[in-house]
N, C-alpha and C positions, 0 to 999 in steps of 0.2 A: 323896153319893158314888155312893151304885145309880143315882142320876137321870141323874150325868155318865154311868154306864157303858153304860146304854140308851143316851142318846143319842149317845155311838161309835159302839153294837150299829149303831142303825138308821142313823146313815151312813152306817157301811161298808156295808150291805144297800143302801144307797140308791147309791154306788158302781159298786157289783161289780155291778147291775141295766143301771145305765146303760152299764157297758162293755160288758157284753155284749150290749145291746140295741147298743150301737154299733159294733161289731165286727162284729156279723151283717147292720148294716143291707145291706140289698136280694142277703142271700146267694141267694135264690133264682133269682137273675138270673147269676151267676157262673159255670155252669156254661159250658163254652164247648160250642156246639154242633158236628154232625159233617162240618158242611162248613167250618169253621174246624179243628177237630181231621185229618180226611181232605181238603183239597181234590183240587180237579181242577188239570191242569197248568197252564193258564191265571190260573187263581185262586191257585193257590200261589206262582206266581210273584208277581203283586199283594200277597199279603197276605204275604210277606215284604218286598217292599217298603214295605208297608205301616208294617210292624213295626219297619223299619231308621229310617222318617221319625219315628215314634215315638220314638226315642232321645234326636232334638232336644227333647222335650217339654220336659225343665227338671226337674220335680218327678214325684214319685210321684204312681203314676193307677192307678184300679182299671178294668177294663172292663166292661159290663156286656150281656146278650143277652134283650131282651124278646120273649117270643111276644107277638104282634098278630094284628089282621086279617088284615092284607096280609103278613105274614111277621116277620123275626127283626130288631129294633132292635136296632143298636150303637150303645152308646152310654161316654166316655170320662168318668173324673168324678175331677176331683182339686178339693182340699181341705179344709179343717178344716170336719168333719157339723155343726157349729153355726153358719159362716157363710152370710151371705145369698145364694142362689144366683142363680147366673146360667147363662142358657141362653144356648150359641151354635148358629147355621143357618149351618153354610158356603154356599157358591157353588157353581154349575152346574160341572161336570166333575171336579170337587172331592169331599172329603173334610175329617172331623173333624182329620185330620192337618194343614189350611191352617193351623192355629191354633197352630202350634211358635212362632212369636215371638211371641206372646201369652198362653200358658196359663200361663207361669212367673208372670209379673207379676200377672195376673187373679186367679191362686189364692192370691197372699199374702192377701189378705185377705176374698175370696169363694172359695164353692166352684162351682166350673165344670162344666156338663153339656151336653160336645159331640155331638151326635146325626150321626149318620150319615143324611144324609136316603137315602127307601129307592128313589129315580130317580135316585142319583146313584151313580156309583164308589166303594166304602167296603167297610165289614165289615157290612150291614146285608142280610139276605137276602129276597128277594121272593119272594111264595107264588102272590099275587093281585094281577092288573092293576088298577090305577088306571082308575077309567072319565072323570073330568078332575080338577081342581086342585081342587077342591072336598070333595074324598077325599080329598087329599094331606095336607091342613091339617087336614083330621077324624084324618089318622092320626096328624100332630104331635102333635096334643090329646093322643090316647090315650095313647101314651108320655108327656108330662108327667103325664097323670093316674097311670100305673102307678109313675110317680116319686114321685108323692104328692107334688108341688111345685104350692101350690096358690097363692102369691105370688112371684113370683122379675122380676129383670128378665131382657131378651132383648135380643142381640146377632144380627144378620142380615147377611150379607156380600154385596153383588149380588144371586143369584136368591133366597138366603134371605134379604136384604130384604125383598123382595118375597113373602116367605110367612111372614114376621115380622109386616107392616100387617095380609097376610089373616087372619093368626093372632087378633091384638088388636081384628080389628073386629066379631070373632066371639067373645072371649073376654075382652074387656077388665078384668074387675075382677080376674084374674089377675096381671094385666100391671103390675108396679110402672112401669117403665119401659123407654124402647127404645133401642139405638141402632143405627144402620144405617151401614154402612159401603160406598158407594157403591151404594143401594140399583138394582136392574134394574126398570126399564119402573114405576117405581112413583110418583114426582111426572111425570116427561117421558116423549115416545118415545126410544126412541134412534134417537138422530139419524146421520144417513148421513155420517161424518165421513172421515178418508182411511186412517184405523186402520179402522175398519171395513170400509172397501170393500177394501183389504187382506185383509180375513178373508175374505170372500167369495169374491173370486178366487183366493183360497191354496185350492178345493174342488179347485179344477184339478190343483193340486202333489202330491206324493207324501204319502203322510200322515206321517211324519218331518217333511219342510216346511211342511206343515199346523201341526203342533204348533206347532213354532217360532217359527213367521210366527206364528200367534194371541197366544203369548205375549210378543213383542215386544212386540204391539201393545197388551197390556194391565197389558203391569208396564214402569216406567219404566226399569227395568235389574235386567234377567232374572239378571246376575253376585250380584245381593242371594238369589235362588232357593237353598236348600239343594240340594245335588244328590241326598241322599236323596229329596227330595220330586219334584223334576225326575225323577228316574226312576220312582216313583208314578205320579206325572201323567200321563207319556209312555204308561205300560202300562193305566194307566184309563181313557183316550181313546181307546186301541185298540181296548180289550176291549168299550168301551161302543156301546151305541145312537146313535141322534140323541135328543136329547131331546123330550121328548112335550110338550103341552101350553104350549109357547111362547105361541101365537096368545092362550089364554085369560090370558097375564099382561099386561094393559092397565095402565097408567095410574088411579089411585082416583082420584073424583070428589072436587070438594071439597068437596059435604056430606060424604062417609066419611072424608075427611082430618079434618073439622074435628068429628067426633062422636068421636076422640080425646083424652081427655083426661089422659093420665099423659105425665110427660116422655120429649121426643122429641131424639136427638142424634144431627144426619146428618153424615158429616163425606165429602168426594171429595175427590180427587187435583186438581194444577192441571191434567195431561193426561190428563184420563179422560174415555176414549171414551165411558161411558153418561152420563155427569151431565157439567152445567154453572153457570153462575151462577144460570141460570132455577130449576134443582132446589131452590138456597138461598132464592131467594124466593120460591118456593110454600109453603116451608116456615115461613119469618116470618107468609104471608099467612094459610096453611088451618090451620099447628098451635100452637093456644092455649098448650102450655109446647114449643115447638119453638125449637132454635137449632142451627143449622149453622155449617160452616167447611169453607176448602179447603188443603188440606194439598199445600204445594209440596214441589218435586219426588217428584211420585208420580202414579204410572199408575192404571188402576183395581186394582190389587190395592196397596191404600193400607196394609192389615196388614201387608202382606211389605216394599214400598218404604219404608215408611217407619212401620218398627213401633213405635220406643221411642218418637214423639211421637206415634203412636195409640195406646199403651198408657196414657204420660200422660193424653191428654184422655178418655181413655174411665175412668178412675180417678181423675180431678178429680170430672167428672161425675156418677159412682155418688158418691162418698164427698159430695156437695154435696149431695145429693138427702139420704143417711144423717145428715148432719148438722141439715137443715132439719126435723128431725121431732124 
């Protein structure tokens, strides 16, 4: 009888430990800093909008704010602290917010860490310049390390593709697995197609038509666009720079494609202006567990156009991988 009653005791101790260590996880990150608390007008305006794209999320999300190097990570992180994490890299112009028709599904049964990369429009604040891309992906690292995520897969959308490979060719035995969703400049160039040269001559047009014209040309039907987010978008492309370090995001060789070895799942639109069928055989040819697909009707923002069957295939995928072990 005292034997059973100790071992209650020390349950419930064993318990009451782990809620509260799990409760507290990563409270020191919580605090929201004062240019989220105080913005500037410009900023407040964004990061209400911000907040309002937010609401599409689906599930409950805690946020979180990392001192770095280069300044303050935002970062979004919804569900259950014992499931397998997955890391998402949004896209150029973009934010942790592209991921509303995604994060609900991802998080039933992983816990998801959307990073606000710190060159892009977001809640992630910059202290210190980037000198190239090289330092960009040193700063990714840092933030995963301050997460203490020391296995997780990774999710990369266009340019965070494309800083998803650099990430894994430099950090690999992290890396359970990847997938890329119509990854930028990362098996092909991009090719001069007539959505493109679209975008180019829209420099001319107002920037209101700018927007527009871009977005046409890379989501199959911009009416799929939350208008919450359309208004983000609209005021983070304003607010924003041109983006730096284009030139250095080349194409990987395929020694570095093929010194990859955790599973690889690329999936493009059937009208996307960066990738083509070439992207899916490079990917059969350079990556030893690589498999692609092209998802009809959909532009290159294959998340938004057509998210419930990339939601699917990107949770066939993980749960195939979880199963095989």
């Amino acid at each position: 009888m005292l034997l059973m009653r100790n071992f209650r005791t020390l349950l419930f101790l064993f318990s009451f430990i782990c809620f509260v260590s799990c409760k507290n996880e990563y409270k020191e990150y919580t605090k929201k800093p004062d240019y989220i608390t105080s913005p500037s007008g410009k900023h407040k305006a964004y990061f209400d909008a911000y907040d309002e794209t937010l609401e599409q999320w689906g599930i409950d999300y805690d946020e979180l704010y990392i001192t770095t190097s280069h300044g303050i990570a935002h970062v979004i992180v919804s569900g259950k602290r014992n499931a397998q994490p997955v890391v998402l890299f949004h896209g150029m112009n973009a934010s942790s917010t592209m991921w509303y028709p995604n994060a609900k599904t991802l998080a039933e049964d992983y816990r998801i860490f959307a990073i606000d990369l710190l060159t892009e429009p977001g809640k992630s604040y910059k202290t210190a310049d980037f000198k190239n891309i090289d330092e960009i992906t040193a700063w990714n690292q840092e933030v995963l390390w301050a997460l203490k995520l020391e296995s997780f897969h990774l999710v990369g959308a266009s340019r965070g593709g494309w800083l998803a490979v650099d990430l894994a060719l430099k950090h690999q035995n992290d890396i359970k697995s990847m997938v890329l969703l119509s990854p930028a400049q990362t098996f092909i160039w991009i090719r001069p197609t007539t959505g493109l040269l679209k975008n180019i001559f829209s420099i001319f047009a107002s920037k209101d038509e700018q927007i527009e014209g871009s977005l046409g040309t890379l989501s199959k039907n911009t009416n799929n666009i939350d208008e919450s987010y359309l208004k983000q978008y609209n005021i983070g492309v304003k607010n924003d720079t041109l983006p730096k370090f284009m030139m250095q995001m080349t194409p990987f060789s395929q020694n570095e494609l093929q010194s990859l070895k955790m599973p690889v799942l690329v999936l493009i639109g059937d009208e996307d202006i960066i990738n083509n069928e070439k992207t899916l055989r490079l990917v059969a040819r350079d990556l030893s567990q690589g498999q692609g697909a092209i998802i009809p009707n959909a532009g290159h923002f294959i998340s938004v156009d057509q998210a419930e069957v990339v939601n699917k295939k990107i949770i066939s995928f993980l749960e195939n991988l979880d199963e095989s072990k």
